[in-house]
N, C-alpha and C positions, 0 to 999 in steps of 0.2 A: 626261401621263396614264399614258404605259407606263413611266416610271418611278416614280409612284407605285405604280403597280399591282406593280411587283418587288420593292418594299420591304415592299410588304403582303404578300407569297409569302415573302419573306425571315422577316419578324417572325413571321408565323404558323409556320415551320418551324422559327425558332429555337424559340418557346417550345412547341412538339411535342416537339422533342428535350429542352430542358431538363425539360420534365413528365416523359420516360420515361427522365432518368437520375436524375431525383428517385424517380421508384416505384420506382427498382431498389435506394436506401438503406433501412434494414431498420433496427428497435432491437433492440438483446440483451432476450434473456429471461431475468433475473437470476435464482439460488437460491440463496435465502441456506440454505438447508439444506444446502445440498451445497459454499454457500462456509465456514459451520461445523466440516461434515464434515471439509473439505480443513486447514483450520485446527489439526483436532484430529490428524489425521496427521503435521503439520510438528511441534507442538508435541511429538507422543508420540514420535517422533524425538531431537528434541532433547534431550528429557530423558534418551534412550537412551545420549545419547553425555556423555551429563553437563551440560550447560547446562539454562540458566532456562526456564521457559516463556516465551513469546511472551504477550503482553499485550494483549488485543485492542482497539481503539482505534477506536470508531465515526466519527471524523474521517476515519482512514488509508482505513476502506472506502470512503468514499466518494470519497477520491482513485483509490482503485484503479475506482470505479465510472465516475467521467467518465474514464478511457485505455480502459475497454475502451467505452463509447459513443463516445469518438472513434476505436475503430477501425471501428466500425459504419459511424459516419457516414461514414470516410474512404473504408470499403470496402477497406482493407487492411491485413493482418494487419502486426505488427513485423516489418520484415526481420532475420534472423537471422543477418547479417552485421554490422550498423550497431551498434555499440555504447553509439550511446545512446538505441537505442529508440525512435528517432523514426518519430512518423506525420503522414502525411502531411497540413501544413494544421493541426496540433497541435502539432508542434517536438516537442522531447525532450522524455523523461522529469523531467528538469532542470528544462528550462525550463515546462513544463505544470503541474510541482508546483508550483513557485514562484507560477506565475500562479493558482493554487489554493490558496495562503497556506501549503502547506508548505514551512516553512523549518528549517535545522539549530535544534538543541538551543543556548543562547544558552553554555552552557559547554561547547560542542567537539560532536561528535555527527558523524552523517552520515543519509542516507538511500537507499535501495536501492529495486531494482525486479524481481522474478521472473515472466517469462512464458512462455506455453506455449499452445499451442492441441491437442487432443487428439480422435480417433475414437473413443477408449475409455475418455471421461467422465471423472471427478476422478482415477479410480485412473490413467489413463493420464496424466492430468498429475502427478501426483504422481512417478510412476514415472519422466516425464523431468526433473522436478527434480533429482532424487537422483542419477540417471548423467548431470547435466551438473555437472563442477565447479568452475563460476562460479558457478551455482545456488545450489548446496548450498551453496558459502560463505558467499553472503547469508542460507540458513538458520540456518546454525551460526554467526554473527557475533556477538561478544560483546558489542560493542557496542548492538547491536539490541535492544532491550527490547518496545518494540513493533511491531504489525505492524495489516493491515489487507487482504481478501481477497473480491473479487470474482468472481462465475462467470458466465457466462452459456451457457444450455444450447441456442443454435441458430448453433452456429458453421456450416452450412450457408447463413444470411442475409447472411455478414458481404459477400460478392463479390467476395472476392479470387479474381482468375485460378488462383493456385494452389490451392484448392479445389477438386477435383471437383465437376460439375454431382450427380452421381448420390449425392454425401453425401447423410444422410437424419438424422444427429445427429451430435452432439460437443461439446464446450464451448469454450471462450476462459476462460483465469483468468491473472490478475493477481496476485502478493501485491506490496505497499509494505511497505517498513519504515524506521523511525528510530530513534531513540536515543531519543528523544523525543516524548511524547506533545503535538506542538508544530504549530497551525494561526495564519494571521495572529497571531503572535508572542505567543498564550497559551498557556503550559505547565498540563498539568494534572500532579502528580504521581502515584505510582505509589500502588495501595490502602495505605494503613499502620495499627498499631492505634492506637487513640488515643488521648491523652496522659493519664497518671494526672493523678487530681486533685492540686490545686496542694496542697502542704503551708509549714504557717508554722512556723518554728523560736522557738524562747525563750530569754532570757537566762539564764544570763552565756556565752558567746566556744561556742554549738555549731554542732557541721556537721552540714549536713541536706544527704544523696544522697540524689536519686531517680534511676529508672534511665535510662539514657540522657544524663543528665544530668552538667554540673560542677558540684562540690563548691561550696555557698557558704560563706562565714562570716558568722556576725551578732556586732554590738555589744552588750553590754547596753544597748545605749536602743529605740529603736521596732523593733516587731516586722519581720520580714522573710517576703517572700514568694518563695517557688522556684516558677518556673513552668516546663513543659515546652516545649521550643519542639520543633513535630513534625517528623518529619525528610521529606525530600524528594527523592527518588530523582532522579535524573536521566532452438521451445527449443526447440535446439529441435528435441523429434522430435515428428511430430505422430504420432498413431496410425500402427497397422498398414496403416492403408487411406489412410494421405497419407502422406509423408514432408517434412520440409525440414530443412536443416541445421538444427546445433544454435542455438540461443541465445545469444548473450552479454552478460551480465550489465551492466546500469548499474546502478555503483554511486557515488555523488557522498561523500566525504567530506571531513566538516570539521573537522578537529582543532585547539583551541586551543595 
């Protein structure tokens, strides 16, 4: 009897403790306006220094959306030493995308990963993207066509030790990016105009261009059709009121 009775003391204290490390896991409170915002600052950069815009990719946010739930859930931030971003109970950056169907661009490509935790809201993430330059690389990356960019405005939830108790705001933001607008191995291509109508040439021996197109020849016998075929693109400092080292960048590429 008094060993059942210790086991009953035991199981009720274990699932006391597990209930009160369960209440202490916390979900981000996502903005997509302020991961917009954040989006339109990288890009107006970009353009700054001469590069494409960034290509926004409702797949990519949403990769970016489960890393920063699983830092919630894990209750800690990326260590800003560990270069591939791994959290804890979620594996790398690598590995979590993959398991999330993002995989390189099937003709060469890579895929990347920008984080940052900040006191002082998107500007302050922005602001440590820019003076980290691992970062910035993945901004400026030529290869990177698209991207995708998640925030979440109560990085006081998340429970990492190195949070201050007394935070009262800040965000967590994530951008992803690829070469490739590429989830469980369907590419979408990039917006294009599209294709003039088909034109039919006539006899005897003439060439019909259209643009973008190769020159055909027809025979004088049955009429010929030119079709277009469309074309198809291919940190960390945290605020003034936390600090952590910088960030370092994972960036995974795969070049054929």
């Amino acid at each position: 009897m008094k060993i059942r009775n210790i086991f009953a003391v035991l199981a009720l204290v274990s699932t006391s403790v597990f209930c009160t490390i369960s209440a202490q896991a916390a979900s981000p409170s996502f903005d997509s306006d302020q991961a917009s915002t954040l989006l339109s600052k990288i890009n107006s950069y970009r353009t700054s220094q001469g590069k494409s815009a960034l290509k926004y990719s409702s797949k990519l946010a949403s990769v970016a959306k489960s890393r920063v739930s699983a830092i919630y859930s894990s209750q800690a931030l990326i260590n800003g030493g560990d270069p591939s971003h791994s959290i804890p109970g979620f594996g790398s950056f690598d590995t979590q995308a993959k398991s999330l169907g993002l995989v390189a661009a099937a003709g060469g490509g890579g895929i990347g990963e920008n984080f940052t935790a900040s006191s002082s809201g998107i500007d302050g993430a922005y602001s440590n993207w820019l003076k980290s330059s691992s970062h910035l690389a993945n901004i400026l990356e030529d290869q990177f066509a698209y991207t995708g960019v998640a925030v979440s405005t109560n990085l006081q939830d998340v429970g990492d030790p190195q949070i201050p108790s007394g935070l009262t705001s800040g965000v967590v933001a994530i951008q992803v990016f690829a070469s490739a607008d590429t989830i469980d191995g369907t590419t979408s291509p990039a917006p294009s105009t599209p294709a003039p109508t088909p034109t039919t040439t006539t006899p005897p021996k003439t060439n019909n261009t259209t643009p973008n197109t190769k020159t055909t020849t027809t025979t004088p016998k049955p009429t010929t059709q030119v079709v277009n075929k469309p074309k198809i693109d291919k940190t960390q400092k945290i605020g003034s009121k936390i600090k952590f080292d910088d960030l370092v960048v994972i960036t995974t590429k795969i070049f054929s």
